[in-house]
N, C-alpha and C positions, 0 to 999 in steps of 0.2 A: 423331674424325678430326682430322688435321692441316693446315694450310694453308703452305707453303711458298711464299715470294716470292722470286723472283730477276729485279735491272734489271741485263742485262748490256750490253756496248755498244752493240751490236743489234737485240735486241728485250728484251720483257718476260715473263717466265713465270712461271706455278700450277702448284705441283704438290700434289698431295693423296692423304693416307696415309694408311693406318689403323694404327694401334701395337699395336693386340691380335693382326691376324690377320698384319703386313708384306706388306700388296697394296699396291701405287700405284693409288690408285680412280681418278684422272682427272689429267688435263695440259692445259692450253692454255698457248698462247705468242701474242706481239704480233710481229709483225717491225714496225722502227719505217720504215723505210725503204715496203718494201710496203702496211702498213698503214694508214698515217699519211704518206703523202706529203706533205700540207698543210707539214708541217713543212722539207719541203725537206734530206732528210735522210737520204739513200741507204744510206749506211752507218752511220749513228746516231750522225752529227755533220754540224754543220756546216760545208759546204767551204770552200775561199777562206780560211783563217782565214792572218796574216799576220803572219810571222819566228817560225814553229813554233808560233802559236796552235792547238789546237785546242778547241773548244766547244761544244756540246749544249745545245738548249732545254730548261731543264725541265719546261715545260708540255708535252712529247712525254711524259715519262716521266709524267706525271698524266692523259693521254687515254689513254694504253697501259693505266695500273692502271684506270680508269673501262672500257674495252673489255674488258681481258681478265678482268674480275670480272664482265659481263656474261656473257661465252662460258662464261666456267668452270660459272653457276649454272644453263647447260641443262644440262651435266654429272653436276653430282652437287648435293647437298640442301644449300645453305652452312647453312644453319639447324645441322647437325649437325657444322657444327667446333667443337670447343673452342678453339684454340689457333691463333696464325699466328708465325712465324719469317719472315726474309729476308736477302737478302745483296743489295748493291749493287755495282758496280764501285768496285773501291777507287782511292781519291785525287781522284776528284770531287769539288765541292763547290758548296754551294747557298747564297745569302748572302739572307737575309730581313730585312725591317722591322721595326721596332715594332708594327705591326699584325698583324703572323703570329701571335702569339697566343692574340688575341681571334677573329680568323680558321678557325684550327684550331679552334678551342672549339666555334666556332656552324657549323659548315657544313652548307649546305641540301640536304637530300636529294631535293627537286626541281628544283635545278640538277645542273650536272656542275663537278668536281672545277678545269678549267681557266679558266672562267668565275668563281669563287669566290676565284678565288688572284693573279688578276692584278694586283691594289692592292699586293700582298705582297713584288713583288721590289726589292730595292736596289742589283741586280746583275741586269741581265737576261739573263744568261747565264752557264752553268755549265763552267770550264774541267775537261778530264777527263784520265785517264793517258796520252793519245795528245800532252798539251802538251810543248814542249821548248823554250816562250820565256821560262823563269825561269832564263837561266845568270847574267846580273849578278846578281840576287837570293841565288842559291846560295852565288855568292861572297861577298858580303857577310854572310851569317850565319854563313859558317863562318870569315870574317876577324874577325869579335866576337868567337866562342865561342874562336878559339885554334887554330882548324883542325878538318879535316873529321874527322878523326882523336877528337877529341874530341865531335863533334855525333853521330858512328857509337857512339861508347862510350854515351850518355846514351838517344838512341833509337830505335836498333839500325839506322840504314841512316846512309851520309853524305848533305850535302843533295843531293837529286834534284830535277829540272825540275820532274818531274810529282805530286811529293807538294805536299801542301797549303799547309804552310809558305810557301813561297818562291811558292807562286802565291798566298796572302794578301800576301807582302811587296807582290808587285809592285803589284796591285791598290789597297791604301795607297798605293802611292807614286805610280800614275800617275790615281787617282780619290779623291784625300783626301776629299771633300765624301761620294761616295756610300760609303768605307769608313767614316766617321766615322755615317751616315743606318742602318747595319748593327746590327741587335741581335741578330742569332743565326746564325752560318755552321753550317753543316751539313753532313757528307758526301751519299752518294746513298743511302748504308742507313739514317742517322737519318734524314733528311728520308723518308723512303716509309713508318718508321716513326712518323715523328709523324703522317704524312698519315690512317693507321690507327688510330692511337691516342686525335689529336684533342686532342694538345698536345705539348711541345717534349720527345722523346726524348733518352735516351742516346747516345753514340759507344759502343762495346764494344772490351775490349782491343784487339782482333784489327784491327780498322779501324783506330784512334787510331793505333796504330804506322805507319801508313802516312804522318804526318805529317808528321814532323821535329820532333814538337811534345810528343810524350808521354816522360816518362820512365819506359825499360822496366822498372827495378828496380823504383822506388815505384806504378806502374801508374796516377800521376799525370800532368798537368799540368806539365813543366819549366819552371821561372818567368823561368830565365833565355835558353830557347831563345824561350820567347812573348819576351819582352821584344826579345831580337834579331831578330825575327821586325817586329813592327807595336804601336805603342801602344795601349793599354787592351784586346788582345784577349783574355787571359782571360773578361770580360764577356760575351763574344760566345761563346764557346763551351760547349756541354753539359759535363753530366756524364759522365764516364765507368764503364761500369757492366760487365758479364760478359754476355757474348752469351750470349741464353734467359731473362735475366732479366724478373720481370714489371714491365712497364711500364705498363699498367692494361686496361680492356676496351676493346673495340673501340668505335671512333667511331659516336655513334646514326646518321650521314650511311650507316654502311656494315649497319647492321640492319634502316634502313627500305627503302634505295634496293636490297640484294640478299641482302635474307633472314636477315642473319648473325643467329646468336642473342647478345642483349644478355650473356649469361655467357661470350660467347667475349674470352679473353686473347689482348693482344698482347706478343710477347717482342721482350726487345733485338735488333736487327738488327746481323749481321755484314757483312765483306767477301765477295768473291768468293773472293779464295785463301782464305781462312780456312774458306769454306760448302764450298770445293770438299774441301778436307780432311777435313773431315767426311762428305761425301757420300761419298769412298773408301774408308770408314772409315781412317782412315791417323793419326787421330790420337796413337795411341801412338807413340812411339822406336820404331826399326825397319822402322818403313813408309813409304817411299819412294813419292813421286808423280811420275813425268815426265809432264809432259804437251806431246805435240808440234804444236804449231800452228803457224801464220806466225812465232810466238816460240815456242823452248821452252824450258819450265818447270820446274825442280827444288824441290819443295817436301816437308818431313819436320817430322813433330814433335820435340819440344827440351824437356829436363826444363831446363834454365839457361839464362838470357840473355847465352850468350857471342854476339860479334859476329865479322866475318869481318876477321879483320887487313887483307888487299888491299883490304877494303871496294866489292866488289863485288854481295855477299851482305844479301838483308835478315831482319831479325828481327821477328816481330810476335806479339803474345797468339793465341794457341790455343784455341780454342774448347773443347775438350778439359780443359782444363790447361795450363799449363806456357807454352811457346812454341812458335813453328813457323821455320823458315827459309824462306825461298825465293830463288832464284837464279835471273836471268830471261836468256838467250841467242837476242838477234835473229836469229842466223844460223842459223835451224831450218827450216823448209818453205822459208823463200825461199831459203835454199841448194839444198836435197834441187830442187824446180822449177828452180834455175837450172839445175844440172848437168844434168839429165833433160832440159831444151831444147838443152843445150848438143849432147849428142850424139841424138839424138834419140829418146829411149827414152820407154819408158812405166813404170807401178810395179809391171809384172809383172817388172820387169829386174833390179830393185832385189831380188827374189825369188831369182832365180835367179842373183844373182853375190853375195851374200849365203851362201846358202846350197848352192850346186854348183859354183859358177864360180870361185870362190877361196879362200882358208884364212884362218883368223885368223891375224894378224901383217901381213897382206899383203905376205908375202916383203920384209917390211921396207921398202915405199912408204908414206908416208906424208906426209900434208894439213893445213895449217893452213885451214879448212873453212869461210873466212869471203869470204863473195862479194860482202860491200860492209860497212860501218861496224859494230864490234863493241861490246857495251859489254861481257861478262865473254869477254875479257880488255880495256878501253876502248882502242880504235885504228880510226882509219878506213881500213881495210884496204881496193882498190881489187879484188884480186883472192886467188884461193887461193893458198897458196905450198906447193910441193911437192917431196920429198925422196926419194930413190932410185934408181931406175936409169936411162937415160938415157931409153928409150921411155917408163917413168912420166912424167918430168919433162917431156918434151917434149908431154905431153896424150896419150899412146898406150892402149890397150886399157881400153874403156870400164868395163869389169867393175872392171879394179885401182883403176878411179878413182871406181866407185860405193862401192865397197867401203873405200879410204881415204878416201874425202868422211864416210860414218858412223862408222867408228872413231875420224876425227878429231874429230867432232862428240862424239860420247860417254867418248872421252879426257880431250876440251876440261873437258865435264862433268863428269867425276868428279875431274879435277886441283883444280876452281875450288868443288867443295864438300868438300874434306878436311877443312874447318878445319872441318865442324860434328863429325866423329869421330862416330859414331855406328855402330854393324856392320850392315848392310844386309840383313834376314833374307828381304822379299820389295817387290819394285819393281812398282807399280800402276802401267801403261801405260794413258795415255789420249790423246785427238786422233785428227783423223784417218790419219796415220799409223802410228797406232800398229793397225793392223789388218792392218799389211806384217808376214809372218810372219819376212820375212827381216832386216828393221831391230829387231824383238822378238827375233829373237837373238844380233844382234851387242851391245846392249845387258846382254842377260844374262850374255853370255863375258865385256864386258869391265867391269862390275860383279860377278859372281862369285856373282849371286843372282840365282832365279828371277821370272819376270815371269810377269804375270795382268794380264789386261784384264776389266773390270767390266763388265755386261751393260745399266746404262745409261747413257746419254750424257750428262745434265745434271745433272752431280755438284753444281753448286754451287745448283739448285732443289732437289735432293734433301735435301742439307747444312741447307737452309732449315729445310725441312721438319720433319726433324730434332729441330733447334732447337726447332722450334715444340712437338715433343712434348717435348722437354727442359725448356720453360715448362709441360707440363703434369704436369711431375712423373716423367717416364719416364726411366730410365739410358741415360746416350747408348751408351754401350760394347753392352749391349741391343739396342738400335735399329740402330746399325751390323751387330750378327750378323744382324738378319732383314734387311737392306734391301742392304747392300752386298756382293753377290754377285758372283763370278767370274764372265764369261761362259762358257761350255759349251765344252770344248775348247780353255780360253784359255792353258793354263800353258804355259812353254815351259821350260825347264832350263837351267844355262848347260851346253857340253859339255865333256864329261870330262875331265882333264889339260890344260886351257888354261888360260894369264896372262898376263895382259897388265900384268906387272910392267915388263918390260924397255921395252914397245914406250910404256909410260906416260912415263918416263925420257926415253927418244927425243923424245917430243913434248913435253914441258917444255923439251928442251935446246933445240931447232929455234924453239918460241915464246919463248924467251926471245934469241935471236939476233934474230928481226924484232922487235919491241917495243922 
């Protein structure tokens, strides 16, 4: 059996495989929030943080893995895993001392894990993807390298707030004494894999790209983005390795204290997009992930490390091979919610003007679908801007304007990933909306390929998983045929003699008049 770890922002989760027979023997999860109150941490961060901090205790995500390795062992027999994999929220990061270690080496399996690690931090708190208080810092590494233009060529994204980089700069600059006291940053997937392993892991392609720090070609270390970046950080950071890789056996804190057998390996730990891609099986070319949450998500695998000219798009190692993109669109549920408050509907409405209430094209009305600040296409958009006939325009008939709020959204989408060029043969629908039969197929008309929704929800514990048989020698390609299944009745088709070539044209001309 297999052991899959996933620390997502929210809570923490187990999931466990077996690769000869493809059952998922057992699940647990941590909510950090319910769970773990102590930590003051509702949403699995801490609030209050101040001119777009946002930060998470570590020691939450070390009582979460000490809890939910408890719960998982009434479940099933950990004695009988081989192998464990994980995925962390990507662009986290964890800053440790000189004593981490010595630390990790000896840890007492009749303490607990947060007790044990307190001496450790250099940083006592970990800023996560939710940050947006590194704009000076961004600017400034991309005014050394030459331009953002150039830091997007080298490692596949321009600088962003919330990758690690630019939240190492800032932290050099506003804490010299404790970045200087730092011997080893860590993302949220190495650090949970060192915690397992019981000494300093790997980054894995897949994670490292989320940096600003790796170069994607050589699948190194770029000496001149570190350099523009923070003094002597090289030192500080891991190696880089191939998520599943084996990183040694399992820490003796975690054989004595819950059973594990001393033969069980632990593999490089990935990100979250990277686990999730895997968990949908999607990591070949071809397979499209949308995923629709509060943000939604376009992520595909990639045989080359082209980057996105607009430089909206990011590029990161593939767990699979090769590369993955993903391209990430704030204006997703909290658009779809706003509109649905606006007129006062529900998501059965969304059903039926989708799919009875109006035609694709929407008699040519059409939405720029952004209901507050955009980043793909980046503009603080204040409200939708809308195009058509004069009741459309005016906010008239609820239906033309559910129905252009999605087309515009999955317009927006397919305009803002062309540059990866890739033929779209079948589009894995996930989130919660994506269980609207009628937004699954305005997606499939106006991509031109069928969509399938997967029958389980936590792609990126599954992806872990995975992994962790990947470390134990099993072909992942394998692994995705037994495990990543279609749910029952999921396919939808796009319908027959429709294109959305013209109506695509329209919404390029319209978004490029506001911008």
């Amino acid at each position: 059996m297999h052991l899959g770890i996933d620390s997502s922002t929210q809570s923490l989760s187990g999931l466990v495989i077996n690769g000869t027979t493809g059952e998922i023997v057992a699940e647990k999860s941590v909510n950090f929030g319910s769970d773990l109150p102590q930590y003051g941490s509702p949403q699995g961060f801490l609030p209050g943080g101040i001119d777009g901090e946002v930060h998470a205790n570590p020691c939450m995500w070390l009582a979460a893995l000490d809890r939910m390795l408890l719960e998982l062992g009434k479940l099933v027999d950990l004695s009988k895993i081989s192998t464990i994999g994980g995925s962390g929220q990507q662009h986290g990061s964890v800053y440790l001392n000189a004593s981490a270690s010595e630390r990790l080496a000896n840890l007492d399996p009749h303490s607990d894990l947060v007790s044990q690690m307190q001496s450790v931090w250099s940083r006592g708190t970990s800023p996560i993807w939710m940050d947006t208080s590194t704009g000076a810092q961004c600017r400034q590494i991309a005014e050394t390298m030459g331009g953002d233009a150039e830091v997007c060529a080298r490692s596949g994204s321009t600088t962003i707030e919330r990758f690690t980089g630019p939240q190492i700069r800032k932290f050099w600059q506003q804490h010299p004494e404790s970045y200087e006291s730092t011997s080893r940053i860590h993302l949220v997937s190495s650090f949970l894999c060192s915690i397992l392993a019981g000494c300093h892991a790997p980054i894995d392609f897949g994670d490292g790209a989320g940096m600003n720090l790796m170069n994607l070609a050589s699948r190194q270390w770029d000496s001149e983005l570190l350099e523009a970046t923070a003094p002597g950080l090289r030192m500080k950071l891991p190696e880089l390795s191939a998520a599943g890789s084996v990183v040694g056996a399992v820490a003796e804190y975690f054989v004595i204290k819950y059973g594990f057998s001393p033969e069980c390996r632990v593999g490089v730990f990935t990100g979250d997009n990277p686990a999730s891609l895997v968990g949908m099986g999607a990591t070949s070319p071809g397979q499209v992930v949308i995923s629709l949450g509060t943000s939604d998500t376009f992520f595909a695998g990639m045989t080359q490390a082209f980057t996105d000219p607009r430089g909206f798009g990011h590029v990161f190692g593939n767990p699979g091979g090769g590369y993955m993109c993903l391209v990430c669109f704030r204006n997703g549920s909290l658009a779809r919610e706003a509109l649905r408050d606006q007129y006062g509907l529900d998501w059965s409405a969304f059903d039926r003007a989708a799919l009875s209430q109006t035609h694709p094209g929407n008699q040519g009305n059409l939405m720029l679908p952004f209901f507050g600040p955009e980043i793909t296409p980046r503009r603080d958009f204040e409200r939708p801007v809308r195009q058509g006939s004069e009741a459309f325009v005016s906010g008239g008939n609820p239906d033309l304007q559910v129905r252009a709020l999605l087309e515009g959204q999955f317009l927006n989408m397919k305009l803002h990933t062309d540059w990866i060029g890739i033929h779209v043969d079948r589009i894995l629908l996930t989130g919660g909306a994506s269980r609207n039969d009628g937004i699954a197929q305005i997606v499939a008309d106006v991509f031109g390929a069928p969509v399938e929704r997967l029958a389980i929800a936590n792609s990126a514990a599954l992806g872990a998983a995975i992994l962790g048989a990947v470390t134990a020698g099993h072909d992942m390609n394998a692994m995705q045929s037994k495990f990543c299944h279609p749910a029952q009745d999921s396919r939808i088709e796009p319908t027959p003699g429709i294109s959305y070539d013209a109506a695509l044209s329209a919404y390029a001309e319209l978004l490029e008049r506001e911008i």
